[in-house]
C-alpha positions in Angstrom: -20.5 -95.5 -64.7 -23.9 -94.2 -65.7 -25.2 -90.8 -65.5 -29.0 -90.6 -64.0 -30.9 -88.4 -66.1 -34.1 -86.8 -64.5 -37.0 -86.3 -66.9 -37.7 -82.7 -67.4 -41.4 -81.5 -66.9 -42.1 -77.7 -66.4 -45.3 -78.1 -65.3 -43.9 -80.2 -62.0 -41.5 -79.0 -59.1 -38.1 -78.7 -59.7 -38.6 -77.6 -62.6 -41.4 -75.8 -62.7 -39.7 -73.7 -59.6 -36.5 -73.5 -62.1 -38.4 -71.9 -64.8 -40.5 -69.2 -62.5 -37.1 -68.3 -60.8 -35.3 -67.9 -64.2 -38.5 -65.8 -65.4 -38.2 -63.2 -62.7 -34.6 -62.9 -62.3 -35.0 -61.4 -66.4 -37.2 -58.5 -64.4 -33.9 -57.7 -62.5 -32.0 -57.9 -65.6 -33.6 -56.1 -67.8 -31.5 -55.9 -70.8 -30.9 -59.5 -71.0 -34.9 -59.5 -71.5 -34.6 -56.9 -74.2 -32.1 -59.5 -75.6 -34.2 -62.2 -75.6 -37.3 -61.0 -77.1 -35.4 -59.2 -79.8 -34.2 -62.7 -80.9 -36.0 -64.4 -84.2 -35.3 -67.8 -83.6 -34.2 -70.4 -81.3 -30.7 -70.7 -82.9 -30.8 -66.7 -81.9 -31.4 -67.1 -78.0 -28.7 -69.8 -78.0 -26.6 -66.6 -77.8 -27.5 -64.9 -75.0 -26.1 -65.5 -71.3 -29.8 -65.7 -69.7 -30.5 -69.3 -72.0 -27.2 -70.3 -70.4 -28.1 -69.3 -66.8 -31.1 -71.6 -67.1 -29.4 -74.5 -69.1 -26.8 -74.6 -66.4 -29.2 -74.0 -63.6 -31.0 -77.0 -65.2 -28.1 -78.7 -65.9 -27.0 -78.6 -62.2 -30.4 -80.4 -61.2 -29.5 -83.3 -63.2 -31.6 -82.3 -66.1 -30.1 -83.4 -69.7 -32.6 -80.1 -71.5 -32.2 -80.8 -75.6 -30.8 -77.2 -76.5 -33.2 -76.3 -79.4 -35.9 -76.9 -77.3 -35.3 -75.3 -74.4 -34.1 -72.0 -76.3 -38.0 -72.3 -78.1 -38.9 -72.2 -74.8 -36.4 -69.4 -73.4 -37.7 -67.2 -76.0 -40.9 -67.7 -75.6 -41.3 -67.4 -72.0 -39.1 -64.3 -72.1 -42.4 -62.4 -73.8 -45.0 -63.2 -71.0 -45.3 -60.4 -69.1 -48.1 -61.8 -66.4 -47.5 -65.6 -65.2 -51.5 -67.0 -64.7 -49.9 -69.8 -62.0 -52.4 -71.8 -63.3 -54.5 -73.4 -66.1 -54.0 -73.7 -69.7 -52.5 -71.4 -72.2 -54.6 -73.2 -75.1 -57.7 -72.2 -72.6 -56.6 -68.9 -72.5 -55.8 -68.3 -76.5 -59.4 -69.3 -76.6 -60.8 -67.3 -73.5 -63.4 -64.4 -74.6 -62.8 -61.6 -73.0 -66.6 -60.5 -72.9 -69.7 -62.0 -74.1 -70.0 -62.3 -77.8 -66.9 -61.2 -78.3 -63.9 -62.9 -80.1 -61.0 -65.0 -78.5 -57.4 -63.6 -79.0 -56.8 -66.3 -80.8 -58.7 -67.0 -84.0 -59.8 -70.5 -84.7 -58.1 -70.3 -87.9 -55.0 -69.6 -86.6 -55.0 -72.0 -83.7 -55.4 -74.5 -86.6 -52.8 -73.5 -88.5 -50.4 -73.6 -85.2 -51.6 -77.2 -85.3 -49.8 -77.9 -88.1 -46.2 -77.1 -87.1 -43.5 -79.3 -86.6 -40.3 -77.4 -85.7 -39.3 -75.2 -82.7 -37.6 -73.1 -85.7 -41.2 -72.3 -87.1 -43.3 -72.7 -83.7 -40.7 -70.1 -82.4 -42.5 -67.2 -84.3 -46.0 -68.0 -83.9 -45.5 -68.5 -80.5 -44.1 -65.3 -79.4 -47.7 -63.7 -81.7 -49.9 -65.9 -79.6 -48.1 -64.8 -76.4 -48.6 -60.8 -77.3 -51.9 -61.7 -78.5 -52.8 -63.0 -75.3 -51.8 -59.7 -73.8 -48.3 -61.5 -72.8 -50.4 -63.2 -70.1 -50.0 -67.3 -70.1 -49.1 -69.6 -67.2 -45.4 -70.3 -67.4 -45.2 -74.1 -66.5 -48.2 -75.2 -69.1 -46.7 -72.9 -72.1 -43.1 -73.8 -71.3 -44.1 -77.8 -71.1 -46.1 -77.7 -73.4 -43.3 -75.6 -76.2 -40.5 -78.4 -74.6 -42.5 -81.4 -75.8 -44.6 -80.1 -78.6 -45.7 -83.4 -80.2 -48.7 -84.6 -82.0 -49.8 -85.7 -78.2 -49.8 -82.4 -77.3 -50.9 -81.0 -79.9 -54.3 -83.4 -79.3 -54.1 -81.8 -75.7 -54.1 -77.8 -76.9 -56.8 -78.2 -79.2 -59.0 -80.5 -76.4 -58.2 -77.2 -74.3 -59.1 -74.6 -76.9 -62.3 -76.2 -78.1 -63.5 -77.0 -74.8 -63.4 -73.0 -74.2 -64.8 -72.4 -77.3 -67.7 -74.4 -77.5 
């Protein structure tokens, strides 16, 4: 007997709808925020009931999510504040908020996020970038792009950022 597996995107429905529900059921449940963005790693948020609630829920859809990944991305989200809808949070890490003014993300250290591999050390930078963004980001780009961050999308973030930029 084989098991269908469905592909997990969080930047397409079911997912994506997963995701946004899982995000404002934590304004409910306060606390379990609080847990999660208190949490220093993604070995951390594999301890708290709200990563479960989503895994199941996830799990339930027919979604296989790898767990180190999906706590990265748990953790992450669990620090935006204001959920854009839409667009892309490279675009916004690059976004100047007035003319001649700087980005909330340097160049320099959009570079140097570039340059990591691991959810363990993408876990910290990430939740920086999300406060330095004023905990604004649109939850289905960040969260796909956290899930399967690869050199591919790495190429895709920095198209993003620099487009803004230039």
């Amino acid at each position: 007997m084989t098991t269908e597996t469905t592909y997990l995107a969080f930047d397409r429905d079911p997912a994506a709808g997963i995701l946004h529900e899982w995000w404002t059921g934590l304004d409910q449940n306060r606390g379990e925020r609080a847990e999660l963005r208190r949490c220093r790693s993604p070995d951390e948020v594999v301890f708290t009931p709200a990563y479960h609630r989503l895994r199941t829920t996830l799990l339930n859809k027919g979604y296989r999510p790898n767990i180190e990944r999906l706590a990265l991305v748990a953790g992450v989200i669990s620090q935006v504040r204001n959920n854009t809808e839409t667009g892309k949070f490279a675009k916004l890490m690059a976004a100047k908020k007035e003319k001649g003014g700087n980005s909330p993300v340097s160049e320099i250290r959009f570079r140097r996020l570039l340059t990591i591999d691991s959810p363990a050390e993408l876990y910290p930078v990430m939740t920086r970038l999300v406060k330095l963004t004023g905990g604004t980001a649109p939850l289905s780009d960040l969260a796909d792009g956290l899930y399967w961050w690869n050199d591919q999308k790495k190429k895709f973030w920095a198209i993003a950022y620099y487009e803004q930029i230039v």
